[in-house]
C-alpha positions as CSV (number, residue, x, y, z in Angstrom):
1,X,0.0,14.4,24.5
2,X,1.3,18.0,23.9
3,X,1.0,19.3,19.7
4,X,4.2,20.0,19.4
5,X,5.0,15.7,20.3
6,X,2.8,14.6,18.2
7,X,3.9,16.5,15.4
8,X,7.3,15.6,15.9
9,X,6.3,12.0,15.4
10,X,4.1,12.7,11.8
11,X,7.2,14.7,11.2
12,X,9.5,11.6,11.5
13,X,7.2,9.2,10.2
14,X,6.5,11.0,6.7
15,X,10.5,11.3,6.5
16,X,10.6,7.2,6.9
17,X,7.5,7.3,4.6
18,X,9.3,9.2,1.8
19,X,12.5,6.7,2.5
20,X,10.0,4.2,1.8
21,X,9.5,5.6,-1.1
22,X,12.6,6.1,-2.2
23,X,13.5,2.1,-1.3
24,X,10.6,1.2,-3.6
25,X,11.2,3.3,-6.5
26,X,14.6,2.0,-6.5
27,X,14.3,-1.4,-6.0
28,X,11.6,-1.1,-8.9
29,X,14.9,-1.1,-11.0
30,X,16.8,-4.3,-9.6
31,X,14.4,-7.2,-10.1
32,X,12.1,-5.8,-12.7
33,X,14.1,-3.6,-15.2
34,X,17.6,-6.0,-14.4
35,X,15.8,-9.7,-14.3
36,X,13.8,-8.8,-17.2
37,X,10.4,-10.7,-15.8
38,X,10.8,-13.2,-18.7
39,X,7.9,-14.8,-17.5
40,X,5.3,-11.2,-18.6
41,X,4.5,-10.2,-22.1
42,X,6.5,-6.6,-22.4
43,X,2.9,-4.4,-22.6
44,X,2.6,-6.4,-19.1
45,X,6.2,-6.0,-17.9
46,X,5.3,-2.2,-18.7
47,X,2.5,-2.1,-16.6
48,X,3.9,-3.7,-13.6
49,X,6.5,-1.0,-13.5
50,X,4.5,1.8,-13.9
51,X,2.4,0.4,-11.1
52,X,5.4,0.0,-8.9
53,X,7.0,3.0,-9.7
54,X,3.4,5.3,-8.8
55,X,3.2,3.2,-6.0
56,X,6.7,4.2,-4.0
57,X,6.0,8.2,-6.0
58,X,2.8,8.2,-3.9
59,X,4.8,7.6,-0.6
60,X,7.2,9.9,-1.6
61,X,5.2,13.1,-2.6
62,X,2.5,12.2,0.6
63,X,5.6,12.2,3.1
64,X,6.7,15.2,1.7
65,X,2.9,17.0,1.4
66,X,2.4,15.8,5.1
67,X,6.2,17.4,6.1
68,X,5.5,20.8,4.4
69,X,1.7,21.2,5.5
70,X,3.2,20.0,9.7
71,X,5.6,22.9,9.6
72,X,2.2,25.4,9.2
73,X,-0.2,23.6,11.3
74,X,0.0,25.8,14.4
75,X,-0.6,28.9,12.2
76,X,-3.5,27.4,10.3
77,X,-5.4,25.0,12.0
78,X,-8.0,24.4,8.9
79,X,-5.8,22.6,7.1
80,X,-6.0,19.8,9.4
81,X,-8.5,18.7,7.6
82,X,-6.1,18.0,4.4
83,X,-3.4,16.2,6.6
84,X,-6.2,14.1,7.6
85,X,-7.2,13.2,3.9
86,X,-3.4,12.3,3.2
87,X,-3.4,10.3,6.3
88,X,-6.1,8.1,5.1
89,X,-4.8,7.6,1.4
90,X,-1.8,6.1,3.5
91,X,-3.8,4.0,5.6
92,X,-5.9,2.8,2.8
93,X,-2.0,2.1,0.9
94,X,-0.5,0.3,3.7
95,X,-3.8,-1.9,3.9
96,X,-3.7,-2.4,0.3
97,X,-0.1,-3.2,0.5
98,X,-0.4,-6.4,3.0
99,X,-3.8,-7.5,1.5
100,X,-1.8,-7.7,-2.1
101,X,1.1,-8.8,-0.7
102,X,1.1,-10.2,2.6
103,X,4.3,-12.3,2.1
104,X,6.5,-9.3,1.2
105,X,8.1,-7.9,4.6
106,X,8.1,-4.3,3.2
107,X,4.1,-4.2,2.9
108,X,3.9,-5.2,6.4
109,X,6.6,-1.8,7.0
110,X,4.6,0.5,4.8
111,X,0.9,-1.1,7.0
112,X,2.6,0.0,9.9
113,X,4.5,3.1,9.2
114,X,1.3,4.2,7.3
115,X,-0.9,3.2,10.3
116,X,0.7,5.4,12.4
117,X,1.2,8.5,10.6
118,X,-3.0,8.1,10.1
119,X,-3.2,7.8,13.8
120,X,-1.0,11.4,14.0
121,X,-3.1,12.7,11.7
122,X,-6.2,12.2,13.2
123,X,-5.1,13.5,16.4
124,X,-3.9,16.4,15.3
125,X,-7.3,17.4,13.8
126,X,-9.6,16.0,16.7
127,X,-6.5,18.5,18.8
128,X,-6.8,21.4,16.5
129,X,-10.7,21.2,15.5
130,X,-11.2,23.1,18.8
131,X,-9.1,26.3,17.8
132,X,-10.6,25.9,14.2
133,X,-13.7,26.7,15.7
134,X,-13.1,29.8,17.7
């Protein structure tokens, strides 16, 4: 598959990632802000939203380190390495997500969204590792 393919498709996977993101941290809002959670004590209720409010942040700010460092992959190839890194803190979130929560239909979007951008990533440095080299 040519470069330029493959980073067309990270490029349009970390967008969906950072909408992801941006669907979490905003739904964060709705059920546990509006509904109250009656059910946790409030230093709990606090936790839960921070957690879920670092949780859809880390999507957004990955998709949007993985969209600025594709645009300069071609001109330096050693940061491949660093896409790669990002791609596996997805992968490892996405896994996380379904193990935590496997009845929520949005883990299951983030395991597979996540899943591939790791795949892009790690072709994109066994593709480049070559030129890094020379």
């Amino acid at each position: 598959m040519k470069i330029e393919k493959i980073m067309l498709t990270g490029k349009i996977l970390a967008s969906t990632i950072i909408m992801l993101g941006i669907v979490h941290d905003t739904a964060t809002f709705s059920p546990l802000i509006q509904d109250d959670l009656t059910c946790l004590n409030p230093s709990a209720l606090q936790a839960v939203i921070y957690m879920s409010l670092i949780c859809g942040t880390s999507l957004i700010l990955s998709g949007i380190l993985l969209l600025t460092l594709l645009k300069s992959v071609k001109k330096l190839s050693s940061i491949t390495l660093s896409i790669l890194i990002i791609g596996i803190f997805l992968l490892l979130n996405g896994i996380l997500s379904v193990v935590c929560m496997p009845d929520n239909p949005f883990a299951w979007i983030a395991l597979i969204l996540n899943a591939g951008i790791f795949v892009v990533t790690l072709v994109l440095h066994q593709k480049l590792k070559p030129l890094m080299l020379s």
